[in-house]
C-alpha positions as CSV (number, residue, x, y, z in Angstrom):
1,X,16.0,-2.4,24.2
2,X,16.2,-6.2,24.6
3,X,18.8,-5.4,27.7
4,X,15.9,-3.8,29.7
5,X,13.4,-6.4,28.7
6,X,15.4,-10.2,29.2
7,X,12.1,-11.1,31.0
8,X,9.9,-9.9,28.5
9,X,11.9,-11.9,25.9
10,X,12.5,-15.0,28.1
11,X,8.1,-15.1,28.5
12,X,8.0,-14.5,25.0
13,X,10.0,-17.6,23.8
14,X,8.2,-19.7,26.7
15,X,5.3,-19.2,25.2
16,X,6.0,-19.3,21.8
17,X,7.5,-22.4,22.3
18,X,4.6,-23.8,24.3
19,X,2.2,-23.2,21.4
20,X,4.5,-24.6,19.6
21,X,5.4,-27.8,20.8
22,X,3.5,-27.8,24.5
23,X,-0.3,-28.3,23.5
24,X,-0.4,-32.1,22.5
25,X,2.0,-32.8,25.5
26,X,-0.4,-30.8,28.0
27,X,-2.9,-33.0,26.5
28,X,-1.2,-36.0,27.2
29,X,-1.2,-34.5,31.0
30,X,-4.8,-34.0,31.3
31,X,-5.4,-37.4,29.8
32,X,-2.9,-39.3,32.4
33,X,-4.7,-37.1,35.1
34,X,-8.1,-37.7,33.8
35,X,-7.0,-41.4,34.5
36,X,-5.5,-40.9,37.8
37,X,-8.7,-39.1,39.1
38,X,-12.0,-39.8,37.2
39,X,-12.5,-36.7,37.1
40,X,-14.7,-35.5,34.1
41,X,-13.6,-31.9,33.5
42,X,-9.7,-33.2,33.2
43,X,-11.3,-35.2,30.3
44,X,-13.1,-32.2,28.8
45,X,-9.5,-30.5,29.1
46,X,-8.0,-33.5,27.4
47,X,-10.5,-33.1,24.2
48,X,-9.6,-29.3,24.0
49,X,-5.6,-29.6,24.0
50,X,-6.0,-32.6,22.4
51,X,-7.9,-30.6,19.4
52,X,-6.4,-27.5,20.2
53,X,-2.8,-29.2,19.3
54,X,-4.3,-31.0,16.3
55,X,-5.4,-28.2,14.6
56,X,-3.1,-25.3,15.3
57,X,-0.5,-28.1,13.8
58,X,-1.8,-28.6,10.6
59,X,-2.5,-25.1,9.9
60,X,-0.1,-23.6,7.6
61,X,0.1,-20.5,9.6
62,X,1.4,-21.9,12.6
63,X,5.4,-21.0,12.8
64,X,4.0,-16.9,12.2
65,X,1.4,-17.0,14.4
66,X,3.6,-18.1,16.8
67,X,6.5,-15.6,15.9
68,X,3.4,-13.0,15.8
69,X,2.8,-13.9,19.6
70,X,6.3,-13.4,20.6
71,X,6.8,-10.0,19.0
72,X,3.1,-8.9,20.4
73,X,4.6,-10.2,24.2
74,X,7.6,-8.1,23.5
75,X,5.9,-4.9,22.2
76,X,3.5,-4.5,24.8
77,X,6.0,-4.8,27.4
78,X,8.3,-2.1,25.3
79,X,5.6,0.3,25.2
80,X,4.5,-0.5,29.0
81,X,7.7,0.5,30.1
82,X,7.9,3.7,27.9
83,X,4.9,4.6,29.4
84,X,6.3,4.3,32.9
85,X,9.2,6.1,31.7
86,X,7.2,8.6,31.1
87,X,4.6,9.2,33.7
88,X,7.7,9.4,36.2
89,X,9.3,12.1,34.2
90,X,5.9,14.2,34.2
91,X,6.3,13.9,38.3
């Protein structure tokens, strides 16, 4: 199964990872933008990774919710592709 779906898997960890470890540092980018631009909707972006990162770190929940997320990311794309499976057989 996980032969057939290395992309699957390899979007899975990415993003796992990302909500992981990548909100406070895409904060950090909007902020350093923000700067670079004056722009006030980078700024709004800033506060909502910035929170975003904050919270989903000190919640207790976080390393299942993000194994949660990868399996979801690799069971719709299983069950994607066993439907295509199947609608070509029924041709």
């Amino acid at each position: 199964m996980l032969q057939q779906h290395k992309k699957a898997l390899v979007w899975a960890l990415l993003i796992a990872l990302y909500l992981r470890f990548g909100l406070p540092l895409t904060a950090v980018g909007f902020y350093e933008l923000y700067h670079l631009t004056q722009f006030d909707p980078l700024y709004w972006g800033y506060g909502i990774f910035k929170a975003s990162g904050y919270y989903f770190s000190v919640w207790p929940y976080q390393s299942l919710s993000c194994i949660a997320v990868a399996v979801l990311i690799i069971g719709a794309a299983y069950l994607l592709s066993r439907r295509r499976q199947a609608r070509e057989t029924l041709k």
